[in-house]
BALOBA-1460 file (C-alpha; in Angstrom, 3 decimals):
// residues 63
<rec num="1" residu="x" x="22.994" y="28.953" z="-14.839"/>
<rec num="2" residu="x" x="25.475" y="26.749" z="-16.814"/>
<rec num="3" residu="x" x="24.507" y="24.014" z="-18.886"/>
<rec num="4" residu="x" x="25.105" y="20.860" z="-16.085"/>
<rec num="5" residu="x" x="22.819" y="22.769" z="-13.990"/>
<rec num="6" residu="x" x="19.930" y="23.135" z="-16.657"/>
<rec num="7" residu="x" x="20.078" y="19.619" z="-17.241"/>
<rec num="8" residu="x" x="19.246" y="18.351" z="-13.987"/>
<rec num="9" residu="x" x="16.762" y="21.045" z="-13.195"/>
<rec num="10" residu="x" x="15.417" y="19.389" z="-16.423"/>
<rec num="11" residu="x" x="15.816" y="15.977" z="-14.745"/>
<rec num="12" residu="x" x="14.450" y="16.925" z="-11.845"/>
<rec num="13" residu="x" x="11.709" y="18.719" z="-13.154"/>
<rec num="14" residu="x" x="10.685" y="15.313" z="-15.503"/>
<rec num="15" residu="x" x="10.974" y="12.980" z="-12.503"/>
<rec num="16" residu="x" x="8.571" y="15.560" z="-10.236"/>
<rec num="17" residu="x" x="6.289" y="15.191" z="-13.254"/>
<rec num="18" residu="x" x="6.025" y="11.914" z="-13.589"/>
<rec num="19" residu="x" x="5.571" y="10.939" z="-9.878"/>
<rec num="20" residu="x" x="2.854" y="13.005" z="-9.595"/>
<rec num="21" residu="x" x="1.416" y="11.561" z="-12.751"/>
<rec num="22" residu="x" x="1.583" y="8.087" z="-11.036"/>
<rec num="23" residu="x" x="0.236" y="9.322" z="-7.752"/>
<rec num="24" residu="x" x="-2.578" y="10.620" z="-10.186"/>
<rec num="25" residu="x" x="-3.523" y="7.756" z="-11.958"/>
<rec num="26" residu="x" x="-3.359" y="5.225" z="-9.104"/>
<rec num="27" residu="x" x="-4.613" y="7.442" z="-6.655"/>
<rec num="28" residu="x" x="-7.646" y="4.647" z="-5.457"/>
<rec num="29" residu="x" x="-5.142" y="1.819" z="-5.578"/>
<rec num="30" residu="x" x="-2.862" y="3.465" z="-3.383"/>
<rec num="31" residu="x" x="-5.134" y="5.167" z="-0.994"/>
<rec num="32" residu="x" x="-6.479" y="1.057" z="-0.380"/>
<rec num="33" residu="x" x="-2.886" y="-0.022" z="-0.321"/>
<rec num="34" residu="x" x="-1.893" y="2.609" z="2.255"/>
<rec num="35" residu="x" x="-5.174" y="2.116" z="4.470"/>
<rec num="36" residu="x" x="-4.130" y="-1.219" z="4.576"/>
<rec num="37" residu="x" x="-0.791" y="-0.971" z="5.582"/>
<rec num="38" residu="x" x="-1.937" y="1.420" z="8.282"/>
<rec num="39" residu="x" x="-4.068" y="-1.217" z="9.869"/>
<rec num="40" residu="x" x="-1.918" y="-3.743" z="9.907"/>
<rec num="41" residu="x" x="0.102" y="-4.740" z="12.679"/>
<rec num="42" residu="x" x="3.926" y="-5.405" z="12.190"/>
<rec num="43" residu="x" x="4.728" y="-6.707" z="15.373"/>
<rec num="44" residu="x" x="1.682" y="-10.191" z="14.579"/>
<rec num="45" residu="x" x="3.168" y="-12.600" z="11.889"/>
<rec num="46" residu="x" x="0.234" y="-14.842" z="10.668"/>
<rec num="47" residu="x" x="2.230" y="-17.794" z="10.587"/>
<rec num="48" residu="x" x="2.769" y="-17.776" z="14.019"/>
<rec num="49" residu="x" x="-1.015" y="-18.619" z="14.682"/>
<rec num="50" residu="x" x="-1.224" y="-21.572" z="16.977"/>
<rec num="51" residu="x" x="-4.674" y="-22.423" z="16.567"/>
<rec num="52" residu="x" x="-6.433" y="-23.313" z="13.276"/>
<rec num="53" residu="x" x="-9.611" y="-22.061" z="12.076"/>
<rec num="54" residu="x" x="-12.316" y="-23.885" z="13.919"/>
<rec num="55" residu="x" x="-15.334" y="-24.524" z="11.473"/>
<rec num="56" residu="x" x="-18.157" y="-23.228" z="12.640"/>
<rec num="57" residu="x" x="-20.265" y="-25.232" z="14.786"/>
<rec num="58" residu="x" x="-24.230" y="-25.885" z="14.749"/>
<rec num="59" residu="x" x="-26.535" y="-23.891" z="17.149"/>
<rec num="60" residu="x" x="-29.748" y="-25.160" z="18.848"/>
<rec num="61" residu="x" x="-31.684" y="-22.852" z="16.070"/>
<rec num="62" residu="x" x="-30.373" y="-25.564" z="13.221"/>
<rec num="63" residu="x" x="-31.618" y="-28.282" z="14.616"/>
C-alpha cells in the first residue's frame, strides 16, 4: 500500500469516525427529526389551505 493510498484510508477512516460520533450524540434529535419527516406529507403545502382556522365555537353545555 503506497503512501496516497494510506492517506485516504486515513481520511476515510476519520470521516467514518466522526459521522458515527454525530449520529451518536444526536441520536434523540434525529430519531424526532426523522419521525417527523416520515409523517409528513410532501405532496400538501400548508400555504395552500383555503380555509382559516375557525375559533372554536360555544356548545349548549357553556351556556
Amino acid at each position: 500500500m503506497g503512501k496516497g493510498a494510506k492517506q485516504v484510508a486515513v481520511v476515510f477512516g476519520a470521516l467514518a469516525v466522526g459521522w458515527l460520533a454525530i449520529e451518536l450524540a444526536f441520536k434523540p434529535f434525529l430519531d424526532r427529526a426523522r419521525a417527523a419527516m416520515d409523517k409528513s406529507d410532501p405532496a400538501r403545502d400548508p400555504d395552500d389551505d383555503a380555509s382559516p382556522a375557525k375559533p372554536p365555537q360555544a356548545s349548549t353545555a357553556d351556556l
